[in-house]
C-alpha positions in Angstrom: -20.6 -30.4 -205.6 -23.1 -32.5 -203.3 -25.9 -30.9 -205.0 -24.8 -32.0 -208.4 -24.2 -35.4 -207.4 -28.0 -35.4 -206.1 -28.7 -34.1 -209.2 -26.8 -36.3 -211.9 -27.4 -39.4 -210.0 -31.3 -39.1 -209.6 -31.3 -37.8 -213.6 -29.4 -40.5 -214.8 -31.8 -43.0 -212.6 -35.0 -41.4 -214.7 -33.4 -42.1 -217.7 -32.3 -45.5 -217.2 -34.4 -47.7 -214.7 -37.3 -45.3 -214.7 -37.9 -46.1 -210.6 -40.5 -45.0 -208.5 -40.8 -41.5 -207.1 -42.1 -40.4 -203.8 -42.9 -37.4 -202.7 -41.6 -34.8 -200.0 -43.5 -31.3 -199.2 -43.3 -29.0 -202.0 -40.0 -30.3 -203.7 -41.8 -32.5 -205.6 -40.3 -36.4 -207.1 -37.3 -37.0 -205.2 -35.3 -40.3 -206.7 -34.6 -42.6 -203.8 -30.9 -43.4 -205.9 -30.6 -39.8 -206.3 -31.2 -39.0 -202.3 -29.2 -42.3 -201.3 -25.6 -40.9 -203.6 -26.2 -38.2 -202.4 -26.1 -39.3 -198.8 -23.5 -41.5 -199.5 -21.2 -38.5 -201.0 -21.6 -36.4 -198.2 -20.9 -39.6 -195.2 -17.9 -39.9 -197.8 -16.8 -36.3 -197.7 -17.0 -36.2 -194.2 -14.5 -39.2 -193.4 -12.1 -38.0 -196.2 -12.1 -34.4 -194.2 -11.9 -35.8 -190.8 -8.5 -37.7 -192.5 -7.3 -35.2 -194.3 -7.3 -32.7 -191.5 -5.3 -35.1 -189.0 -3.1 -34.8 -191.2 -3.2 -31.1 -191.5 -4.4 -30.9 -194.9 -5.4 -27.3 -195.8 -9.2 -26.8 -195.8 -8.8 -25.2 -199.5 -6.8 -28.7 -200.4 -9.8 -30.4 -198.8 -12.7 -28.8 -201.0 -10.9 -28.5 -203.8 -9.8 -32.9 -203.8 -13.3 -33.3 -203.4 -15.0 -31.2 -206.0 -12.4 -32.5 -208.5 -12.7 -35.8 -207.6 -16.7 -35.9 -207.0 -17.2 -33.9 -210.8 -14.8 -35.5 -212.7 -16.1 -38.8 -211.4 -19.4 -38.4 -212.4 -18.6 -37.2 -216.0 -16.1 -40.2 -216.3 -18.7 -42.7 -215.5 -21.4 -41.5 -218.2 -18.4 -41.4 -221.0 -17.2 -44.7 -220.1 -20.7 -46.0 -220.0 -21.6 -44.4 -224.0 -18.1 -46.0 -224.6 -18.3 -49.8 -223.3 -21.9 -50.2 -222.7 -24.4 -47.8 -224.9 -21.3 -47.8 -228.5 -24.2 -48.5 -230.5 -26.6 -46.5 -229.7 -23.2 -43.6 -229.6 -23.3 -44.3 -233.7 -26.8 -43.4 -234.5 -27.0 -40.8 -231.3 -23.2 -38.8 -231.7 -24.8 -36.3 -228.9 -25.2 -39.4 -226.6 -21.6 -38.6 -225.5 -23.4 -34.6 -224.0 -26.2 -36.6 -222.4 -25.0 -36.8 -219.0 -27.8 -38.3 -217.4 -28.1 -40.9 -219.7 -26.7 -43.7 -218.3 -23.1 -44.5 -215.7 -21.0 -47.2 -214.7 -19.0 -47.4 -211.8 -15.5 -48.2 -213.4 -15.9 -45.1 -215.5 -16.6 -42.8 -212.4 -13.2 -44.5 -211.1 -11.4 -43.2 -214.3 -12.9 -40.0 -214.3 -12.2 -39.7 -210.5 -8.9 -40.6 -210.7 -7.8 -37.9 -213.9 -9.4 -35.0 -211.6 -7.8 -36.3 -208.6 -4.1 -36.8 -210.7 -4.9 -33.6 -212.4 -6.0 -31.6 -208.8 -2.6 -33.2 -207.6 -0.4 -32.4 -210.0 -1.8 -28.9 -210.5 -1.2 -28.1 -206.2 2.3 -30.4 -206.2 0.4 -32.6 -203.3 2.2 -35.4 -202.0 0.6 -38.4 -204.1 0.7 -41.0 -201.4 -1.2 -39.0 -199.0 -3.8 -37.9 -201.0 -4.1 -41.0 -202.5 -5.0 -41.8 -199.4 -7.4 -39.4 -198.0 -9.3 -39.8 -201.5 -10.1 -43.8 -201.1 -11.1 -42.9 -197.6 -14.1 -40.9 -198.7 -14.3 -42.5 -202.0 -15.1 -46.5 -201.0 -17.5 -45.5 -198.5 -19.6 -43.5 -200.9 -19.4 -46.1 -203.9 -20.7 -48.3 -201.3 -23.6 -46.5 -199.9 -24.3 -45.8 -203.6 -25.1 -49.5 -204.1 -27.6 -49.7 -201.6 -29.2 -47.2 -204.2 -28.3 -49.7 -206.7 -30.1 -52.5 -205.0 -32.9 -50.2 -204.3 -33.8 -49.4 -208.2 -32.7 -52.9 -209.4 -30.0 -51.2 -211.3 -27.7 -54.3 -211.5 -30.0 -57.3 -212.2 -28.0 -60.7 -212.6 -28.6 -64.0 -214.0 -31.4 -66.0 -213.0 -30.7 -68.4 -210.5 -30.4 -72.1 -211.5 -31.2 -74.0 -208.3 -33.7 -71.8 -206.3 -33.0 -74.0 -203.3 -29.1 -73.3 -203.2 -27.6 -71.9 -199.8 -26.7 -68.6 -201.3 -29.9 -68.3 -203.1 -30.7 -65.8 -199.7 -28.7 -63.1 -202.0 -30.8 -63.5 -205.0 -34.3 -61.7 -205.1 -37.6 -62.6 -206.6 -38.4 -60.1 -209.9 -41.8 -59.8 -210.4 -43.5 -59.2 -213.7 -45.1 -56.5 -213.3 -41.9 -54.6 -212.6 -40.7 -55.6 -216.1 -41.3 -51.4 -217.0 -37.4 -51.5 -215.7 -35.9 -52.9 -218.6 -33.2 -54.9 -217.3 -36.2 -57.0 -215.9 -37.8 -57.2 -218.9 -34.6 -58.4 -220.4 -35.0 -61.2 -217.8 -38.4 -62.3 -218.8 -37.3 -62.2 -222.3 -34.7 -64.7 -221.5 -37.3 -67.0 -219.8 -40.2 -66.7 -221.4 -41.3 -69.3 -219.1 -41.7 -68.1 -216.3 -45.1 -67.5 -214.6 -45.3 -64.6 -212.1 -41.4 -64.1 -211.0 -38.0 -65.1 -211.5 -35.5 -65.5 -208.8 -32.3 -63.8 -209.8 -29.1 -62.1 -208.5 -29.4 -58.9 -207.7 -25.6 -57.9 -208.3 -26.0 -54.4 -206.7 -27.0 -56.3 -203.3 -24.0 -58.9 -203.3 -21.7 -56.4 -204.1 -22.7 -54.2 -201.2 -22.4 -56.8 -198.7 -19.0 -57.4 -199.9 -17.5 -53.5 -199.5 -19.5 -53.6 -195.8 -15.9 -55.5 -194.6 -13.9 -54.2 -197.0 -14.5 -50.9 -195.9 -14.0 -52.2 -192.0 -11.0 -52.9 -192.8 -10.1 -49.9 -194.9 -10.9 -47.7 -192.1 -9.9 -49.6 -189.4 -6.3 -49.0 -191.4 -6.8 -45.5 -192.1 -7.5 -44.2 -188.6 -5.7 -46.6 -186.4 -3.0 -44.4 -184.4 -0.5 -47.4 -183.6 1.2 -49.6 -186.3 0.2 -46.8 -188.7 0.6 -48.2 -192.7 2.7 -46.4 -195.2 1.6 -43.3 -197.2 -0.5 -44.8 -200.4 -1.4 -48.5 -198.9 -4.6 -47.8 -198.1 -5.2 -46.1 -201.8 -3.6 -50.0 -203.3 -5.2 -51.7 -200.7 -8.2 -50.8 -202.2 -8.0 -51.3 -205.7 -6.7 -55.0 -204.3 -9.4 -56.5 -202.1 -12.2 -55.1 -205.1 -10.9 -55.8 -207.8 -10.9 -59.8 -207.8 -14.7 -60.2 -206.6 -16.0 -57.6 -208.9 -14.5 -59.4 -211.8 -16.0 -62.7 -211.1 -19.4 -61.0 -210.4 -19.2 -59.3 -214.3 -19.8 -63.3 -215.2 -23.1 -63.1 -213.9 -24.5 -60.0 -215.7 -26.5 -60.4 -219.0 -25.1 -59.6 -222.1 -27.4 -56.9 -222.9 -26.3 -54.6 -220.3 -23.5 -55.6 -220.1 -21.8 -56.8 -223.7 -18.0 -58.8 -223.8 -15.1 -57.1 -225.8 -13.0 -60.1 -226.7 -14.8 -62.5 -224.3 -14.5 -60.1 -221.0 -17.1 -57.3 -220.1 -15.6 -53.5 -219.8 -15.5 -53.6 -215.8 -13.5 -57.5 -216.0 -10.8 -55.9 -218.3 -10.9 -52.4 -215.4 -10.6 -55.3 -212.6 -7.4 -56.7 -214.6 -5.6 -53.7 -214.6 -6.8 -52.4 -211.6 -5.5 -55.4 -209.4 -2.4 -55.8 -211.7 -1.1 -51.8 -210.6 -2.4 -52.2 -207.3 0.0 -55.1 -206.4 2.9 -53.2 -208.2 2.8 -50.1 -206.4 1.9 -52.0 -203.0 5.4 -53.3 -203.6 6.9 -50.0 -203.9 4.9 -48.5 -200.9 5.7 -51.3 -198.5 9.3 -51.4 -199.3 10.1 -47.8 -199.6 7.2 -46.3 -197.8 6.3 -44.8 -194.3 4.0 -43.7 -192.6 2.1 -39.5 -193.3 3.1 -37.0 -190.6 -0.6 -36.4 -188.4 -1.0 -33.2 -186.0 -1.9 -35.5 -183.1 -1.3 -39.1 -182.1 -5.5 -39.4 -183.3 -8.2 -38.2 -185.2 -10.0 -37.6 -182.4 -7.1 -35.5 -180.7 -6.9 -33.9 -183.7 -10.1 -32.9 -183.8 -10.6 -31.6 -180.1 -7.4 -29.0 -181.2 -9.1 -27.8 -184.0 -12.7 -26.9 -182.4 -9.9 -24.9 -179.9 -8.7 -23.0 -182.7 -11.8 -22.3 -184.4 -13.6 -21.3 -181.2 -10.1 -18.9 -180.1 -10.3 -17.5 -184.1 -14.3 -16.8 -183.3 -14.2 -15.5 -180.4 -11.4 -13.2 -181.7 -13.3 -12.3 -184.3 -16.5 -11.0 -182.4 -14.0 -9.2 -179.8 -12.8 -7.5 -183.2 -16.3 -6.6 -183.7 -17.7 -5.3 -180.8 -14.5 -2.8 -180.2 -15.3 -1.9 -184.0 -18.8 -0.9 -182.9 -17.9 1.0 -179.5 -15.4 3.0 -181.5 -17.2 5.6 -183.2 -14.0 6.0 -185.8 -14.9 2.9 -187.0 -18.6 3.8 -188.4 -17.4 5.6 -191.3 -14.6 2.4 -192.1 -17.6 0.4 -192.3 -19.1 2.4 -195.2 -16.7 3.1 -196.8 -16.0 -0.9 -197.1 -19.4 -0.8 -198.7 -19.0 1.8 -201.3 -18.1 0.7 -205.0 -14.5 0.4 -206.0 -15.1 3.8 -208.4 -16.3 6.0 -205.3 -12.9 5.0 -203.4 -10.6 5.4 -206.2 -12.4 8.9 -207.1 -12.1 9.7 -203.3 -8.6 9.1 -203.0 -7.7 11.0 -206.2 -9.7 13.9 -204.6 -7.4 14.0 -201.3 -4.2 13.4 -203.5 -4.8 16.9 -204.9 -5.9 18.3 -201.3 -2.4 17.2 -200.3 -0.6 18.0 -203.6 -2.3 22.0 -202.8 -1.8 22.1 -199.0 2.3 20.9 -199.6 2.2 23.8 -202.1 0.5 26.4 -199.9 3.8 25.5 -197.1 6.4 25.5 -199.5 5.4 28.9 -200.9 4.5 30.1 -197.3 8.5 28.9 -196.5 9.7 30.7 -199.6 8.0 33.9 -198.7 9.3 33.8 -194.9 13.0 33.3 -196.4 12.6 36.2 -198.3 11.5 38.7 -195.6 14.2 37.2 -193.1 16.6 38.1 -196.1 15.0 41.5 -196.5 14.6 42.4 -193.2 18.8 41.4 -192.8 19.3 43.4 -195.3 17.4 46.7 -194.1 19.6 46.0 -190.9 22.9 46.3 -192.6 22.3 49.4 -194.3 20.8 50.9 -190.8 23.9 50.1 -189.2 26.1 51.5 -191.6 24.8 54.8 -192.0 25.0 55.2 -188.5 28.4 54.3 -188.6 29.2 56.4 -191.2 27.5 59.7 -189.8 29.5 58.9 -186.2 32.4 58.9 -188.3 31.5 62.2 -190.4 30.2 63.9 -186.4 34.1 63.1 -185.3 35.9 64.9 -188.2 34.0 67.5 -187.4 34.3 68.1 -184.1 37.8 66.6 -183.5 39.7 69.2 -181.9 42.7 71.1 -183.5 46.2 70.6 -182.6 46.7 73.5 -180.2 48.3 76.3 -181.8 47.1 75.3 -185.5 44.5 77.5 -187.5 41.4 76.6 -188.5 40.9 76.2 -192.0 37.3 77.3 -193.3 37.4 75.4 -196.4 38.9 72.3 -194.7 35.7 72.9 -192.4 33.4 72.5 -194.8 34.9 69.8 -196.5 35.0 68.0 -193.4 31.6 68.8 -193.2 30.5 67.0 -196.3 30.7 63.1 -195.5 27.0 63.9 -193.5 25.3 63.6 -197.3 27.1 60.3 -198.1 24.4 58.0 -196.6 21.6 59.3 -198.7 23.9 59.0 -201.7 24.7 55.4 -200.8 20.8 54.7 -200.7 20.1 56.0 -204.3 22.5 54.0 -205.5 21.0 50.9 -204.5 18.2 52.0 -205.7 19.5 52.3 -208.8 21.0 49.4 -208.9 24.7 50.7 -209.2 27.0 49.4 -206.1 25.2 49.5 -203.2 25.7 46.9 -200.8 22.7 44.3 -201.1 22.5 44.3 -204.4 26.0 43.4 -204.9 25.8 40.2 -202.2 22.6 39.2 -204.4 24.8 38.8 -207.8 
């Protein structure tokens, strides 16, 4: 984001005031406006962070507030600029509108700001107050670093002053002609045609800087102050109200050229009229209603000093993580595998899937097979122990002794005899698959 504000500012200087260039090493023409935004978003970013995380903003809330806020900025304040200032130039060029670099004003980056910041808001359901907040914190000091780029290029060249001998004639500067290749100068020769070797005139860009050098003392004096802390949203109003009024009364010094009047008032007068007008309104609301965001610490600084604690706890964490990663020789192969493609682990892991899936079959049939031995083996027993049984049975008929006195029958001998077959009779059977024993607990 800080490189495209770099880049869109120092395009859009090219293409408008054609300034200077220098040069620095091997990366060529470097627009001072382009490198002084630039410098001015980042000192911007970094007060709007160091607020937001007092207040224990989110780091991703953080970012994201500030790439919204510094894109949608940028893009509003080259439409609003084709729109107000450039509308003719929109009718013969429709593709103006695409040209980004072609020209910005500094009520339309506030628009444009303020839809990505509304739109970031709304999207995350922020509180509006706080952010509010945290956004003018980062946003005035920018803007007004970014008009030291303006006074710089001669970006906002005024009126020519009437009495060169006037006690505020120490604000004006002295235009020479032979910078009339920025057209806003030549615009001022054209005016006075008069004029010899310079014209003393305002330089708007100037004045309006040493205006937001207090404003923005005060701002931040505000914002960071831990006792008598203001409502939620006052320093976002607070804003809008102390710059409003003075650049409103400056517009009356621009020329008509650059600057052209829609019923009598220039684009950025009737911004300052509605800007002022909803600041007071919602001041109202904030003082009477408001009170004061929830911080982490009683300061910034405080705040600050816990979160290098954290961070340096979370680091050093992190390399203790890493060095028992390295010592553990388990943890090699982790590491590739983290590096392999998505399709090598998902073929992988189908592979042992079907390992598993074979191994769990393997057991279950191994189980099935040991069942059915155990039953076998049971089985075998039984019959064992019953034709043992039975031949005991058939030895005792046989040699039971006679009641004394009785006579022996031969024929009931050798029936008694015959039981000694039965066994092998009983194992056919089974055999068979008539009614032996295990086959009939089977059915």
């Amino acid at each position: 984001m800080y490189a495209a504000a770099l880049t869109l500012s120092g395009a859009t200087t090219v293409a408008t005031t054609g300034v200077p260039f220098f040069m620095l090493g091997s990366l060529g023409p470097i627009e001072s406006f382009g490198l002084i935004v630039a410098a001015g978003v980042l000192i911007g970013a970094a007060l709007l962070r160091r607020y937001a995380e007092w207040h224990g903003v989110e780091d991703d809330h953080i970012r994201g507030l500030t790439g919204w806020i510094t894109i949608t900025g940028f893009l509003g304040a080259h439409v609003f600029d084709v729109l107000a200032y450039q509308w003719k130039d929109l009718l013969k060029d429709p593709l103006l509108i695409l040209k980004v670099w072609h020209g910005i004003s500094s009520y339309g980056g506030f628009i444009g700001g303020a839809m990505g910041f509304a739109l970031y808001v709304w999207w995350k359901r922020l509180p509006v107050r706080l952010m509010a907040d945290i956004a003018l914190v980062g946003l005035m000091p920018a803007f007004s670093i970014g008009r030291i780029g303006c006074t710089v290029v001669s970006d906002h060249v005024g009126a020519a002053l009437k009495d060169p001998n006037a006690w505020y004639a120490f604000l004006a500067m002295d235009y020479p002609r032979s910078a009339a290749t920025n057209s806003n100068i030549a615009h001022l020769f054209q005016q006075h045609p008069d004029a010899r070797d310079s014209i003393l005139a305002w330089n708007l860009g100037l004045v309006e800087f040493f205006y937001l050098v207090p404003v923005n003392a005060v701002i931040l004096w505000l914002a960071f102050r831990s006792a008598k802390r203001v409502p939620a949203g006052f320093i976002a109003v607070l804003t809008g109200i102390l710059y409003a009024p003075v650049r409103f009364f400056l517009d009356y010094l621009r020329p008509e050229n650059s600057d052209p009047r829609h019923f009598g008032l220039t684009f950025a007068q009737w911004a300052s009229i509605l800007a002022f007008g909803v600041s007071v309104y919602v001041a109202g609301r904030v003082l009477k209603n408001g009170t004061p965001a929830k911080t982490i610490a009683k300061t910034s600084s405080e705040a600050q000093a816990k979160l290098r604690v954290v961070l340096k706890e979370v680091e050093e964490e992190e390399k203790a993580e890493k060095a028992s990663k390295g010592k553990s020789p388990a943890a090699k192969p982790k590491t590739v595998e983290a590096a392999k493609p998505a399709e090598v682990e998902d073929a992988e892991d189908a592979a042992l899937a079907k390992e598993a899936e074979e191994a769990g079959r393997a057991e279950r049939a191994a189980e099935k097979a040991a069942d059915e031995g155990a039953e076998k083996a049971a089985e075998k027993a039984a019959d064992e122990a019953a034709d043992e049984t039975a031949e005991k049975a058939a030895a005792a008929n046989v040699e039971e002794p006679a009641d004394e006195g009785a006579e022996v029958d031969p024929k009931a001998a050798a029936e008694a005899a015959k039981p000694a077959s039965k066994p092998a009779q009983s194992k056919q059977s089974k055999q068979g698959g008539g009614g032996g024993k295990g086959k009939g607990k089977k059915r």
